[in-house]
C-alpha positions in Angstrom: 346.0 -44.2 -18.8 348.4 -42.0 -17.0 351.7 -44.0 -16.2 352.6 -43.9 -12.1 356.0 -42.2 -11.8 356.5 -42.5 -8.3 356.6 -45.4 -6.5 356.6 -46.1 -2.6 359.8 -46.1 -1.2 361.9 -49.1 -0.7 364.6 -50.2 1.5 367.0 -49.6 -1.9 364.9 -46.1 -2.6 365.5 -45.1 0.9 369.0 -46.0 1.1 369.6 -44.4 -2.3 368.2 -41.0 -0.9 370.1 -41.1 2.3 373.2 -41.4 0.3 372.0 -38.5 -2.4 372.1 -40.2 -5.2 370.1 -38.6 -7.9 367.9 -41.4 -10.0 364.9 -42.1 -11.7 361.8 -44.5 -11.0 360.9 -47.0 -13.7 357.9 -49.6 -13.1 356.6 -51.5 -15.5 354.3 -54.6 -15.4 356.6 -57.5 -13.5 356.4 -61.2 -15.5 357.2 -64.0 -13.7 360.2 -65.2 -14.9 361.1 -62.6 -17.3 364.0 -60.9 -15.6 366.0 -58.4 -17.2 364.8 -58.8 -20.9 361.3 -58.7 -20.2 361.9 -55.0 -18.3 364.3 -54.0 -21.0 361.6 -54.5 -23.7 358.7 -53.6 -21.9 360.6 -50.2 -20.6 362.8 -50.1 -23.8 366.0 -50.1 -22.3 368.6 -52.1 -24.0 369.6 -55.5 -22.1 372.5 -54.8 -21.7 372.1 -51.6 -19.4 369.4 -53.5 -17.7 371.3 -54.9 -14.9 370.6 -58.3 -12.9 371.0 -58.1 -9.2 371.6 -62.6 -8.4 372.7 -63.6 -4.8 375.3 -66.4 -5.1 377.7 -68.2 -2.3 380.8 -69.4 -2.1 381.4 -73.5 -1.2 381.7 -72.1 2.6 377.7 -70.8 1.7 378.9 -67.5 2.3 376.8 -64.7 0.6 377.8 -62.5 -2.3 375.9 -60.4 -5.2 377.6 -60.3 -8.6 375.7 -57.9 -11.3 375.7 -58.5 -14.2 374.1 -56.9 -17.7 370.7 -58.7 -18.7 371.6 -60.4 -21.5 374.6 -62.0 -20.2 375.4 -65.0 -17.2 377.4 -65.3 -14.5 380.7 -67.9 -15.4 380.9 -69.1 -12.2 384.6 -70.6 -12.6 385.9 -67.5 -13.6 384.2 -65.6 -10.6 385.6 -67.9 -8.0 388.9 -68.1 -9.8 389.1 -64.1 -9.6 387.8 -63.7 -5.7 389.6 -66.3 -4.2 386.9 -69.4 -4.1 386.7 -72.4 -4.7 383.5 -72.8 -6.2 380.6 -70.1 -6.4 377.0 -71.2 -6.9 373.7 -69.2 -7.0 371.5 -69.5 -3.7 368.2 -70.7 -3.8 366.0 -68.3 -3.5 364.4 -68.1 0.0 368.1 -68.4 0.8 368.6 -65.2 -1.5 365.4 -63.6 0.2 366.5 -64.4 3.7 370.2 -61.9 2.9 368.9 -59.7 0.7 365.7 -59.2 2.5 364.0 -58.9 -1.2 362.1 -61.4 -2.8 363.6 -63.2 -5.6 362.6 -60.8 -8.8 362.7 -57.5 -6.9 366.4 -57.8 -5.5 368.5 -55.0 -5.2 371.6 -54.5 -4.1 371.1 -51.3 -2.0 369.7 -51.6 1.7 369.9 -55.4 1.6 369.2 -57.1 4.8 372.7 -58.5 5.2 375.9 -56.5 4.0 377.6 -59.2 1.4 380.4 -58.1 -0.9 379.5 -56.8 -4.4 381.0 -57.9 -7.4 380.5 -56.0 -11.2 381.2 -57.2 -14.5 383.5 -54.9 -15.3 382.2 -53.8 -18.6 379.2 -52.1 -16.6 381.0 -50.0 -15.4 381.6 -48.3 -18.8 378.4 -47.4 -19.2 377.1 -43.9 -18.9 373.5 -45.3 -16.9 372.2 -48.2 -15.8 369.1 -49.6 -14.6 369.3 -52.6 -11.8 366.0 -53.3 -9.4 365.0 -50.7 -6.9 363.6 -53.2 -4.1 360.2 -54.3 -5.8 359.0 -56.3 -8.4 358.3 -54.2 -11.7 360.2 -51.2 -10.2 363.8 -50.5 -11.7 366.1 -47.4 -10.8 368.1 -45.4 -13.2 371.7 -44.6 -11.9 375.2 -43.6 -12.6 377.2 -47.5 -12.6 379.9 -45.7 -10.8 377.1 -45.5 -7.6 377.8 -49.0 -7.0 381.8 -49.0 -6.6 381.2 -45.6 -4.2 377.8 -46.7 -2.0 379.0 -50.4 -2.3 382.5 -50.9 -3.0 381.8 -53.4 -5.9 384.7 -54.8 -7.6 385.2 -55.1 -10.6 385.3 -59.0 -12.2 385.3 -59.9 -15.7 382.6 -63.3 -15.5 380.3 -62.6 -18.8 379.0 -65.3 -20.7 377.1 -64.6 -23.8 373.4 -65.3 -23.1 
């Protein structure tokens, strides 16, 4: 069976195009709970350039998105140390849905609902490619990592934890 290529266009898609960014379309059959490794070894991409788009707050429950590779968590001290919180926390997720406008599996962190600053483990940033979600469940989007910094102004943070 012929594989689609093209999926319909998402908020992240359309935003993507707007901006010119060149990328490429990868769907593949969403799990419930996978996340990142399930994509990474269904698509054969390797975790750690499968990148996780996760909505957190701050202790004033203000929005934020950190990504981060696949196979690695968020330390959430370190994060707040190095943006100036207190404490940092992952929403739950209708909260996540209700900023991102995504549901909680297909976030992205292009034409979210609610502009929120960006945050990237640094090290992602030294990759050649990434792929991160493209608004829709089982739907990823190949880009150049430095795409985030210039369409999001993502800074950089160094918050891995070995997963």
């Amino acid at each position: 069976m012929a594989r689609k290529e093209h999926v319909s266009e998402t908020p992240a898609t359309a935003f993507l195009r707007a901006n010119g960014v060149d990328f490429t379309e990868h769907p593949y059959e969403y799990l419930e709970h996978g996340g990142a490794q399930h994509s990474a070894k269904v698509l054969g991409f390797d975790p750690f350039t499968v990148v996780k788009t996760l909505v957190m707050q701050d202790e004033k429950a203000r929005p934020l998105i950190v990504l981060m590779h696949g196979n690695r968590k968020v330390s959430t001290k370190n994060l707040a140390r190095q943006i100036g919180a207190k404490s940092v926390e992952p929403c739950q997720p209708e909260v996540a849905s209700r900023h991102s406008g995504y549901l909680v599996g297909g976030t992205s962190p292009f034409g979210t609902r609610r502009a929120m600053p960006v945050y990237v483990e640094e090290t992602i940033l030294q990759l050649p490619r990434i792929v991160l979600n493209g608004g829709r469940r089982g739907y990823l989007v190949g880009i150049a990592p430095e795409v985030c910094v210039r369409l999001l102004d993502a800074k950089p943070v160094r918050c891995a934890l070995e997963e």
